[in-house]
N, C-alpha and C positions, 0 to 999 in steps of 0.2 A: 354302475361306475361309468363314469362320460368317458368319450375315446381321448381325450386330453389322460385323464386320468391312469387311465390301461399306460396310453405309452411313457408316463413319469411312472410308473411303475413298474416295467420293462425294461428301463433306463437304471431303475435300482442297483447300486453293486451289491451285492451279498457280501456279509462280512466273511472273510478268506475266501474270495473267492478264486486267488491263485493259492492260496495253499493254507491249509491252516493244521500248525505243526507242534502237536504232543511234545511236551520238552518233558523228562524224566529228568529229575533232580536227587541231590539227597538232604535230607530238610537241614542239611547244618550249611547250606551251599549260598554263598551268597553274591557269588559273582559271575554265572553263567546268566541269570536276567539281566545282570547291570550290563553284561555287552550284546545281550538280543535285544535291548531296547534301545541300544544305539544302531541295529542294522534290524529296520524293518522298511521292507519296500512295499507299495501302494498293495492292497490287496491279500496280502498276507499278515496272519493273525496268530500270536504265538499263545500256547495254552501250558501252563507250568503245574506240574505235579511230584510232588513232595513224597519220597521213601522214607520212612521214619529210621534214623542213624542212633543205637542205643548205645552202643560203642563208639564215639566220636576220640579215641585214645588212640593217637598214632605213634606213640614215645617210642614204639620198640619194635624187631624185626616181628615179636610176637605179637604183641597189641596190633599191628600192621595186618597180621594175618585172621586178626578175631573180626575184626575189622570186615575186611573182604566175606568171612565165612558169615557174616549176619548181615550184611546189605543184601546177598543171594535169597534170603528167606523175603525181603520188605520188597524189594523190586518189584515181583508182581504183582503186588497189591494196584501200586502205583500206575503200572501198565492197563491193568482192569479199570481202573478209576479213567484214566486216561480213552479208554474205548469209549468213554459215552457221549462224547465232544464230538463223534465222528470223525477223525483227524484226518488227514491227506497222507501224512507220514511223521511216524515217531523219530526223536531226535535225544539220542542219548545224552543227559548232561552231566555225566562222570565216565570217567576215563581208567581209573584205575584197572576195574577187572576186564574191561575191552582189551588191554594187553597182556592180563595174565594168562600164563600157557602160550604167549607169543601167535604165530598166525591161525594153528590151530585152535587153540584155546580162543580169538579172538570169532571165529567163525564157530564155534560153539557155544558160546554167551547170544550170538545172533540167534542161532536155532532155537534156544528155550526164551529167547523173546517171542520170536515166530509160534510157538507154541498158544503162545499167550494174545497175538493182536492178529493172527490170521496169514494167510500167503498173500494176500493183496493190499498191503499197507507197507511203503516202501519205508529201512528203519536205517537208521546213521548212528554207527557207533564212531567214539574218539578214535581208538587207532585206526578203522579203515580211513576215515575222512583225515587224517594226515598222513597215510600211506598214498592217496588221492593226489594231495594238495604238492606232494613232496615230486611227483609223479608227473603234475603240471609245470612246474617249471625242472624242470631234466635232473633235477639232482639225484647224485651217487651219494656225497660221502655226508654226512649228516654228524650232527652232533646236538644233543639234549639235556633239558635243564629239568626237573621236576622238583615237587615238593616232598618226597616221598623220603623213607628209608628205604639201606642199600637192596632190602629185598622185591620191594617196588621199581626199583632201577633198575634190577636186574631182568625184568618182565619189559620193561620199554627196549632194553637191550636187546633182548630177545625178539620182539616184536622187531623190531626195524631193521636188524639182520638178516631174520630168515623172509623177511619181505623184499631182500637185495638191496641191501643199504650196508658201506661201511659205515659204522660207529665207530666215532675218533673217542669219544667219553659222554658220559653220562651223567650229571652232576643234580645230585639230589639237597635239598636242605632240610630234609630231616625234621620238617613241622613236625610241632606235638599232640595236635588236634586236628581234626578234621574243619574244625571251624576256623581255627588258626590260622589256618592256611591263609586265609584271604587278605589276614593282617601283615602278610610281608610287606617289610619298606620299600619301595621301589630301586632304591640304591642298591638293597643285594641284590633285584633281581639282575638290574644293568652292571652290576660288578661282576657276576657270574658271568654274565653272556660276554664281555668282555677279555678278563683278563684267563676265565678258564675256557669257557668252551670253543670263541672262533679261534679261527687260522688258516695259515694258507690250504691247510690238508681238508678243509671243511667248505662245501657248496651251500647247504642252508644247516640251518639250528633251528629247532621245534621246542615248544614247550608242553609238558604234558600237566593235568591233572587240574580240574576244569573251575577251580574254588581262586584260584592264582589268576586273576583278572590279566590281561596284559596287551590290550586292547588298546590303550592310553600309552604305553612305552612301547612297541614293538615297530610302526610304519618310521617312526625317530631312527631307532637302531638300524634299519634295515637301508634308511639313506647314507646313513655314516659308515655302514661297514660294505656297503653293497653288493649286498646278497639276501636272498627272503629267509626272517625270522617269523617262525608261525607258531601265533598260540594255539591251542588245542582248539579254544571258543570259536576264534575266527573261521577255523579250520572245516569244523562239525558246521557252523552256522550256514559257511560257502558249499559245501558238500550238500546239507537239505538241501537250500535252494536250488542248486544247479540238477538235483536229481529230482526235483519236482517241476524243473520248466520256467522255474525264475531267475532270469539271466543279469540282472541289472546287475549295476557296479556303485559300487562308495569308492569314492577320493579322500584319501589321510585316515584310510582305516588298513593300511597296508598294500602291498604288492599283489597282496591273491586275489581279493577284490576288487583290483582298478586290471588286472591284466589277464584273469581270467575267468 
């Protein structure tokens, strides 16, 4: 190889070479990629891995909870498949069971991940990374929208309380599907954020449950009401990168990412 040649090769980036980030999915999910492919900055390389969803029925507090009890069984599947990429750090992309059992609960769904990818592979589930996000701009009093039934709501409740957050309400809409979800109209979602969740008694509003795209509605809402409304996606996305070393910022993708 000629010395020209050595240093055009030297000069090579490697693909992720700032980061290249394990996304866990669940295969009925269709909108955690559609906003990692609107926020990738130079050098980082997203790798998407699918849990098999047998139970995609979310019609009832029970369906709700069959639910949760058979995504626990497919996860590490996902996780395994996912080590062979070598990743930099895994990025959870559902939200639901990161806040069942509230703080506890959410730092034991971490540990049987840790189980699974090792102690030295840094991993971002949904609720820490909006516990984070909520944390960066000084907010106390919090209010949340989810796709969930009430039993689902009552797990984000829990979550954001005992993590020292008032919660003004919770407002869930009660998709019937796990896939479902991603087909909300965007006028319920801006209806809810609207005439139910803000108000004076409320610093920001969060969105949980990672199939509810909002990515495309949320930097809108967040000029008109002024205060930061943060999707889960955004949330997790800004969370990887910042705990892997990747500081960059997007403009018109919201507040979290042009100011912190």
């Amino acid at each position: 190889m000629s010395d020209d040649n050595k240093q055009l090769k030297a000069q090579e980036p490697w693909i992720g070479a700032r980061g290249r980030i394990a996304v866990i999915i669940p295969s009925t999910n269709i909108g955690v990629e559609y906003d990692c492919q609107h926020l990738i900055p130079p050098g980082v390389s997203w790798h998407f891995c699918r849990f098999y969803i047998e139970q995609p029925d979310l019609s009832s507090d029970d369906m709700f909870m069959s639910f949760i009890e058979a995504i626990r069984h497919t996860i590490p599947d996902a996780l395994r498949d996912a080590m062979t990429c070598e990743p930099s750090q895994i990025m959870m992309g559902m939200s639901a069971e990161t806040f069942w059992g509230g703080l506890e609960g959410n730092t034991e769904f971490t540990e049987r991940l840790r189980d699974v990818v090792g102690p030295e592979i840094g991993i971002t589930t949904g609720a820490s990374a909006l516990d984070a996000a909520l944390k960066a701009f000084g907010a106390k009093k919090v209010a949340a929208l989810t796709p969930y039934q009430p039993i689902g709501d009552k797990q984000v409740h829990r979550f954001l309380e005992e993590t020292g957050y008032e919660v003004s309400k919770v407002v869930g809409l009660k998709c019937d599907t796990a896939t479902s979800i991603a087909h909300t109209p965007p006028s319920e979602v801006i209806d809810v954020i609207l005439n139910q969740l803000d108000g004076d008694d409320v610093d920001a509003i969060v969105q949980a449950g990672t199939n509810l795209s909002a990515l495309d509605l949320f930097p809108a809402l967040e000029k008109q009401l002024g205060k930061p409304v943060i999707p889960i996606n955004v949330a997790t996305i800004w969370h990887t990168f910042r705990t892997t070393g990747v500081d960059d910022k997007f403009y018109g993708k919201g507040w979290l990412f042009e100011r912190h």
